[in-house]
C-alpha positions in Angstrom: 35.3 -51.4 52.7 31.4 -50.0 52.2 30.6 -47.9 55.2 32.2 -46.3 58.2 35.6 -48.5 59.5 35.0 -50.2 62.3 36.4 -49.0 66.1 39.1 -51.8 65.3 40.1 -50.9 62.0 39.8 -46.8 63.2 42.2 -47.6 66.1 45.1 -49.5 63.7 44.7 -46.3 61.9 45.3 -43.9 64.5 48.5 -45.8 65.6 49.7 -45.7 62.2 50.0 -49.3 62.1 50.0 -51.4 58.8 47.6 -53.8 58.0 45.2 -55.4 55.2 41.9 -56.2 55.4 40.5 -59.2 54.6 36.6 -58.9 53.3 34.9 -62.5 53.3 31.0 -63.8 52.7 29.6 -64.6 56.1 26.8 -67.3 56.2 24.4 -66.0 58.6 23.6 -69.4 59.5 27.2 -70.3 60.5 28.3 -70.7 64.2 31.4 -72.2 63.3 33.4 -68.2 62.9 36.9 -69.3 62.9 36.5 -72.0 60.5 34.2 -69.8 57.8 37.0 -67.8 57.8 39.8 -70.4 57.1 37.6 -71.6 54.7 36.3 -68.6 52.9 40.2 -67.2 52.8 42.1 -70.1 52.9 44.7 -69.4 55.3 46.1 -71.7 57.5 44.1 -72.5 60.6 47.5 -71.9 63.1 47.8 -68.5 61.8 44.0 -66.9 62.0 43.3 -66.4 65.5 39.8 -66.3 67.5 39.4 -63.7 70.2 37.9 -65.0 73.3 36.8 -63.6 76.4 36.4 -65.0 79.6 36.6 -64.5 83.2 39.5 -64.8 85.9 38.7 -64.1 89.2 35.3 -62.7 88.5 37.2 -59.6 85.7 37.0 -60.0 82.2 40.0 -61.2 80.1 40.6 -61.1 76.6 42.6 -64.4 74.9 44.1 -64.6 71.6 44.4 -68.7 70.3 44.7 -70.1 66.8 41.6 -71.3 65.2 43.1 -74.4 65.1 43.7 -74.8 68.9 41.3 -74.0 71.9 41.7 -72.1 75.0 43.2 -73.2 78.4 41.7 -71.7 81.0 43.8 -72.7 83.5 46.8 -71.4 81.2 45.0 -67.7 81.0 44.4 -67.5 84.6 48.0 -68.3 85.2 49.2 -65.7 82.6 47.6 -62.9 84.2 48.0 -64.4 88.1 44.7 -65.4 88.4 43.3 -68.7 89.8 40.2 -69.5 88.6 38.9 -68.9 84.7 35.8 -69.7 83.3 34.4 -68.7 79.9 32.5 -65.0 80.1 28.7 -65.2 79.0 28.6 -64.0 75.4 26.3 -60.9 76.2 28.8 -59.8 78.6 31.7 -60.1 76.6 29.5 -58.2 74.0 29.0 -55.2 76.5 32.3 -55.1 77.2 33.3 -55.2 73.8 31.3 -53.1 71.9 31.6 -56.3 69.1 28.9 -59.2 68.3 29.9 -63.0 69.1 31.8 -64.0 66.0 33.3 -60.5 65.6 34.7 -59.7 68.5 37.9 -58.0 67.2 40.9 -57.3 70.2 41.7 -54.5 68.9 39.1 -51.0 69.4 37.4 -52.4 72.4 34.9 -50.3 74.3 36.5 -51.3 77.6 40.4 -52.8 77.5 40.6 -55.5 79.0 43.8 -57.7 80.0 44.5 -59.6 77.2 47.1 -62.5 76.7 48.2 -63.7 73.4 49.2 -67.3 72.6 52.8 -67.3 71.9 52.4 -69.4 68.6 51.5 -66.2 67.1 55.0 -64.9 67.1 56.2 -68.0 65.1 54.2 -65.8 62.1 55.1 -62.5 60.8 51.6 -62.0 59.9 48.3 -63.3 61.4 45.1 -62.9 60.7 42.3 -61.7 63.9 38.2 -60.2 63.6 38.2 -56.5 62.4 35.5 -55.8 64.3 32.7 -57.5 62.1 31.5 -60.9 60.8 32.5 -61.0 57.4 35.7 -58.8 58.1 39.3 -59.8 59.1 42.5 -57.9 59.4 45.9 -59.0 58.8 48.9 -57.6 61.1 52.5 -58.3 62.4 51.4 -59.8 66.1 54.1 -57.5 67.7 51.4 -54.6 66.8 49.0 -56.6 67.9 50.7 -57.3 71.5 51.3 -53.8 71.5 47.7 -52.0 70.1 46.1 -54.5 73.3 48.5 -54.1 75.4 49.0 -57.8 75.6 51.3 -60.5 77.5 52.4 -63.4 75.0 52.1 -66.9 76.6 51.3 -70.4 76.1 47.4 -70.2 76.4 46.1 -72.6 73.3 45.6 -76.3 73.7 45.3 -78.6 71.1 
């Protein structure tokens, strides 16, 4: 990888926790992240996930779904005893984040926030989440994902 990792790759590091990178061609004209990368690595939509972040009761909250699926709301609020979720403004969840929209990695965040996993992600011994930067995935076991973010593992994806 040219240049200096990123805080996502640095912190997977510093835990001693294995993983493989994943280098693809992003098309700055694509909005679409989480399919580019399906298609430009060919992996199987349930097992690259997106990282979302939205808002329960007014605080930021991180959720972890399959490309393939979308985010419940309702499901992530309940997951972390909220009531109310709503998805966070993309220049907020880029402050928070220390990531641009379309490579917001969980992992190396400049804030932690909560963050819920959906539990499909355990069906997998590897899966496949942003390193940090478009164009750049990583590849771990999700339990060191659960536990480098500190996340909960429920049913948050919706089909």
């Amino acid at each position: 990888m040219a240049g200096a990792p990123t805080p996502a790759i640095a912190a997977l590091t510093r835990a001693k926790m294995p993983h493989t990178l994943h280098p693809y061609h992003h098309d700055p004209d694509s909005t679409a992240f989480g399919d580019e990368v399906v298609q430009a690595l060919g992996w199987p939509a349930e097992r690259v996930f997106k990282t979302l972040v939205a808002t329960v009761d007014g605080k930021l909250t991180v959720g972890i779904v399959p490309v393939s699926s979308q985010l419940d709301l309702k499901a992530l609020a309940a997951a972390v005893g909220g009531k109310k979720a709503a998805m966070a403004k993309v220049a907020d969840a880029e402050r928070s984040s220390g990531y641009v929209a379309g490579g917001i990695s969980p992992l190396g965040q400049r804030r932690p926030l909560p963050t819920v996993v959906d539990r499909t992600a355990a069906d997998f011994a590897t899966i496949m989440v942003s390193a940090g930067k478009r164009g750049l995935q990583v590849e771990l076991a999700p339990t060191d994902l659960i536990t480098a973010t500190r996340a909960i593992l429920a049913s948050i994806a919706s089909r």
